[in-house]
C-alpha positions as CSV (number, residue, x, y, z in Angstrom):
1,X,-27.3,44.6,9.2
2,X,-23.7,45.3,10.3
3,X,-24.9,46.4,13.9
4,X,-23.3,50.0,12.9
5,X,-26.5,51.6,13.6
6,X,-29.5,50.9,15.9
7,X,-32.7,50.0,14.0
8,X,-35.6,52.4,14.7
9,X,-37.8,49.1,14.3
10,X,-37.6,45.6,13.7
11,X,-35.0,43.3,14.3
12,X,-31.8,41.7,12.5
13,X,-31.0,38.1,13.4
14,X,-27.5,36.5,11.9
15,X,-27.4,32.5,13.1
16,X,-30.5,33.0,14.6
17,X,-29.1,35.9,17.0
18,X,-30.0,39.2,17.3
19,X,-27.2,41.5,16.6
20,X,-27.4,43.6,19.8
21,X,-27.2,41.1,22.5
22,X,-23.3,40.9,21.4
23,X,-21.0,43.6,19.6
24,X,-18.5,40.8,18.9
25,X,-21.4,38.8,17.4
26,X,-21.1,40.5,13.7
27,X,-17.2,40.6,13.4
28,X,-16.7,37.4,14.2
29,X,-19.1,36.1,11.3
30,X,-19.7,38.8,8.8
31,X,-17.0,40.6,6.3
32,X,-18.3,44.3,5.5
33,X,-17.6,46.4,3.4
34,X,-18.8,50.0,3.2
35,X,-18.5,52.4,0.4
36,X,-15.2,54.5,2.3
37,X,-12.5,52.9,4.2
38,X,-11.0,56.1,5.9
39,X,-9.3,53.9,8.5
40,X,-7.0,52.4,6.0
41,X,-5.5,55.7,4.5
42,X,-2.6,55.3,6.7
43,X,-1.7,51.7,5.7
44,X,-0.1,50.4,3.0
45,X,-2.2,47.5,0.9
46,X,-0.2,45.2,2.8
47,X,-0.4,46.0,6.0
48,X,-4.4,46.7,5.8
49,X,-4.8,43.4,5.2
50,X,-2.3,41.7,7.7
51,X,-3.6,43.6,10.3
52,X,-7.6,42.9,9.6
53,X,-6.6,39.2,9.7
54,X,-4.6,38.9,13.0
55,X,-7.5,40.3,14.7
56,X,-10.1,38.0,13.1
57,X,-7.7,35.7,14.6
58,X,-5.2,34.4,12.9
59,X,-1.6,33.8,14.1
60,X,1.2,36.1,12.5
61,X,2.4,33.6,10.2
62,X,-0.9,31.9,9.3
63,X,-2.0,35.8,8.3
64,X,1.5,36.8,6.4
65,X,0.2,33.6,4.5
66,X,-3.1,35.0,4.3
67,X,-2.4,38.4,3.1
68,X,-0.5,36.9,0.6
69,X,-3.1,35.0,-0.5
70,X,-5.2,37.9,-0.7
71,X,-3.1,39.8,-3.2
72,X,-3.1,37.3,-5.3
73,X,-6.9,36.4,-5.0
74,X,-7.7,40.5,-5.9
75,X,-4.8,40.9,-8.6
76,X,-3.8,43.5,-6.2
77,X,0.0,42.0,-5.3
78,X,1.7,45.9,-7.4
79,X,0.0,47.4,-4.8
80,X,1.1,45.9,-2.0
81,X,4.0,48.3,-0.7
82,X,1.4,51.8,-1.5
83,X,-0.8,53.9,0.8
84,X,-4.4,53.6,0.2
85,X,-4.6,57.4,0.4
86,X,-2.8,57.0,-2.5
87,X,-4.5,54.7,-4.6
88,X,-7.3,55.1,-7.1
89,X,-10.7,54.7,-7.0
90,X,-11.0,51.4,-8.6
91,X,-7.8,50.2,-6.6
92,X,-9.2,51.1,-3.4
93,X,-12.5,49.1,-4.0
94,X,-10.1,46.3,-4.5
95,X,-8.5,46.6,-1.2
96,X,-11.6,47.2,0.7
97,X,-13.1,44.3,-1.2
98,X,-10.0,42.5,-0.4
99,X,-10.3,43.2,3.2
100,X,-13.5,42.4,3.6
101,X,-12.6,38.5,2.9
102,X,-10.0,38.9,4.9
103,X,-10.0,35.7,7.4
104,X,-12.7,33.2,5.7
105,X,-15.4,34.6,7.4
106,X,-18.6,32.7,6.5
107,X,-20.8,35.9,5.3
108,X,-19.5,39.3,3.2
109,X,-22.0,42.1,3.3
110,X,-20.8,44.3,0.1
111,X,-22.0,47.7,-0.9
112,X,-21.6,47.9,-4.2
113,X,-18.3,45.9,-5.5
114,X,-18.1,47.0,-8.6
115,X,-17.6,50.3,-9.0
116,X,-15.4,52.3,-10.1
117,X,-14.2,49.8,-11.5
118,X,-13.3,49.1,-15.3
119,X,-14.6,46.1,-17.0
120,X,-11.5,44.0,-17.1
121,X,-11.5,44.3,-13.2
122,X,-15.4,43.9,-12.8
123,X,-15.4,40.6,-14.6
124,X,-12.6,39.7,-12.1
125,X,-14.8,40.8,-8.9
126,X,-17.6,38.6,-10.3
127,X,-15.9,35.8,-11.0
128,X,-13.8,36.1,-7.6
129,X,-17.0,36.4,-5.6
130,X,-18.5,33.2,-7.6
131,X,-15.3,31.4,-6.6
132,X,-15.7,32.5,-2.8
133,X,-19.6,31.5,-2.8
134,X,-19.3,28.0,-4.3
135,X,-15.7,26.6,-3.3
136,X,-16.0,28.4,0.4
137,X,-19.5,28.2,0.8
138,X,-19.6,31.9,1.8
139,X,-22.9,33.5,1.9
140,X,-22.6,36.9,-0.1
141,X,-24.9,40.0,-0.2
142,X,-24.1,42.8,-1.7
143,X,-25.7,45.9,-2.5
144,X,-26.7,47.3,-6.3
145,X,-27.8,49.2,-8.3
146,X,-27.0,47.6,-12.0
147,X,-29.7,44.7,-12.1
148,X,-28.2,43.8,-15.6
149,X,-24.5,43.4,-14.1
150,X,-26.3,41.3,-11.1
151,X,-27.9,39.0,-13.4
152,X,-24.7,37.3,-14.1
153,X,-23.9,36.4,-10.6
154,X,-27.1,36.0,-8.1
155,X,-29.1,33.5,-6.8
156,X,-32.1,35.3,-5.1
157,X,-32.8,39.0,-5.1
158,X,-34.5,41.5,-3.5
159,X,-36.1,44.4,-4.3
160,X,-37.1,47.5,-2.2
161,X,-39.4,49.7,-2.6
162,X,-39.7,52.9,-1.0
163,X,-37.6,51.5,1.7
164,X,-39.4,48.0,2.0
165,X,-38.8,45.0,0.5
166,X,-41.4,44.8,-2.4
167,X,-40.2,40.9,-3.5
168,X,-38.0,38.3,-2.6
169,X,-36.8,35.2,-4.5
170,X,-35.2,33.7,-7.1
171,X,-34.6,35.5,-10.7
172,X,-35.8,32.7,-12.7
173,X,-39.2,32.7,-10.5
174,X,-39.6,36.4,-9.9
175,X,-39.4,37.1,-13.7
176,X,-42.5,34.9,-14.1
177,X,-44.2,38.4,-14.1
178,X,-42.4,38.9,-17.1
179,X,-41.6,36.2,-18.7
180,X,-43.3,36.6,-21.6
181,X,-42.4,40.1,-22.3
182,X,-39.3,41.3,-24.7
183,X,-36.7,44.0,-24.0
184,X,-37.2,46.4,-27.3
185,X,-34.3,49.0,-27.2
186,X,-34.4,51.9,-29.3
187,X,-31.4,54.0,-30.3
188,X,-32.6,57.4,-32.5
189,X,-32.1,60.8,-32.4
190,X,-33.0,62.4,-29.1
191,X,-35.1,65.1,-31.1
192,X,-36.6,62.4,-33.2
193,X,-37.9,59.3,-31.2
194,X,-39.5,56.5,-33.3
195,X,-42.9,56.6,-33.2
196,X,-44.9,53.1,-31.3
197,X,-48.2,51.9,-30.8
198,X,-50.3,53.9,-28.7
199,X,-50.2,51.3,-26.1
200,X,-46.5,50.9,-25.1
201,X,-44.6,53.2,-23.1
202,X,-41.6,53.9,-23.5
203,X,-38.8,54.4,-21.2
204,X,-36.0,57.0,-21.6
205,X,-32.5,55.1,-20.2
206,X,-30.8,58.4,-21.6
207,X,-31.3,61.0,-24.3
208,X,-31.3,59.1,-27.8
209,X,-31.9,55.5,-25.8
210,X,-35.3,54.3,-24.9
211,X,-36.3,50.6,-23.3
212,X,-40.2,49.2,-24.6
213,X,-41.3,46.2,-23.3
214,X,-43.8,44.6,-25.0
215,X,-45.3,41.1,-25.2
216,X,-43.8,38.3,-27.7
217,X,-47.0,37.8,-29.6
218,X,-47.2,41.6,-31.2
219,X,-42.8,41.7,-31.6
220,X,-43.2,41.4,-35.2
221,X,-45.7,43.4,-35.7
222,X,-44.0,46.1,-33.6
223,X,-40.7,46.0,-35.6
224,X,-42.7,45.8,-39.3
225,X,-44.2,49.0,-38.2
226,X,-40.7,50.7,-37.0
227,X,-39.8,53.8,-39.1
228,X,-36.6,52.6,-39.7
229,X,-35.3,55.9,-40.9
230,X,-36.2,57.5,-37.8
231,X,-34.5,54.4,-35.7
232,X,-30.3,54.5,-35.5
233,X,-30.4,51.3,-34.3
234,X,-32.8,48.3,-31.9
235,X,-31.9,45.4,-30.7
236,X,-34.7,42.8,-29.0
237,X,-34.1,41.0,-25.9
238,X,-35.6,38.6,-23.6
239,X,-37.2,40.3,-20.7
240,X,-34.3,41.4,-18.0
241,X,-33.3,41.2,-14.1
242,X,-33.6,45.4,-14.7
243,X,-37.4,44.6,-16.2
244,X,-38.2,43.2,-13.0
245,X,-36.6,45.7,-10.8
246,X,-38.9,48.3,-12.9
247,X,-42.0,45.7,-12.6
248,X,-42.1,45.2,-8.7
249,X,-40.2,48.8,-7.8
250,X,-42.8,50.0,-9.9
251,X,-46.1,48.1,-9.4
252,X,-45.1,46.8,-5.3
């Protein structure tokens, strides 16, 4: 999507262009950034991001201004003066993060923002990327694999399955599928799970933690009938952005 690699089939349009016809095409539209930045270990924070805007065209001052900008949009003006080598691993997905938005570009391809990083500075990514989408306009994909933390931020989604795209849509439509299912999680024991209806399955998140969803009509009957002394703890939700990724990753 980048125009990193050639695709072995199929084609990747941006503005109604395909990628290939120009290599300047991408970079002068599209903000990436990857999982390593290996390129940068040898700035500083500042520097990385002077540098990235001059070339996406901006004069020296207008990108001093820029960069400046930029630290204070990512919380990141401490680092300003250090290496990336030398950075952690939730500073350094600021900076590439940072980078990426470098010059205003219209799109930002991200593969996955968030981690590494703690919640305090997660919050900050999301709400930072809201701010970009709706006062800029800029269109923002990004690349997850925590539906729940997604849920707070998209406005379509899509799923793949087995390498193809199994749905594609809006949350509030997509969860049609599911929308009249609860979230029934289950803390217990991990020797000792609670026993359930025959009929649900449930779903092991991690030892001691299951997920059951099950429809709203037969909730109460469901948590009447919960051996509470084998059950640590449950809590009932509506029916998730994860629910659906299991639905259609699932069930195609």
């Amino acid at each position: 999507m980048v125009n990193l690699l050639r695709p072995t089939s199929g084609t990747v349009t941006l503005f109604g262009r395909p990628l290939g016809l120009d290599s300047l095409h991408v970079p002068r539209h599209v903000g990436y950034m990857p999982q390593d930045s290996a390129a940068l270990n040898n700035l500083t924070v500042g520097e990385a991001l002077y540098y990235t805007v001059h070339l996406r065209g901006l004069s020296r001052a207008d990108a001093r201004r820029e960069r400046d900008a930029l630290l204070d949009l990512w919380n990141i003006g401490n680092l300003r003066a250090r290496y990336s080598s030398r950075l952690s691993g939730g500073q350094r997905r600021l900076l590439r993060l940072a980078v990426a938005s470098a010059g205003r570009l219209p799109v930002l391809i991200l593969d996955e923002p968030t981690n590494d990083l703690d919640p305090q500075r997660r919050r900050m990514v999301w709400d930072v990327l809201r701010r970009l989408n709706q006062e800029r306009g800029t269109t923002i994909l990004f690349v997850t694999h925590d539906a729940i933390e997604a849920e707070k931020i998209i406005e379509r989604v899509a799923i793949l399955r087995g390498g193809r795209l199994a749905i594609v849509g809006r949350p509030a439509e997509l969860k049609r599928a599911v929308d009249r299912m609860l979230r029934l999680e289950l803390h217990y024991a991990p020797a000792s799970p609670p026993r359930l209806p025959a009929h649900l399955a449930a779903r092991e998140i991690q030892p001691g933690r299951s997920i059951v969803l099950l429809d709203r009509s037969e909730a109460t009957a469901v948590l009447e009938g919960l051996d509470l002394d084998a059950t640590e703890d449950f809590r009932l939700y509506s029916a998730s952005l994860e629910d659906l990724y299991v639905h259609y990753a699932a069930n195609g």
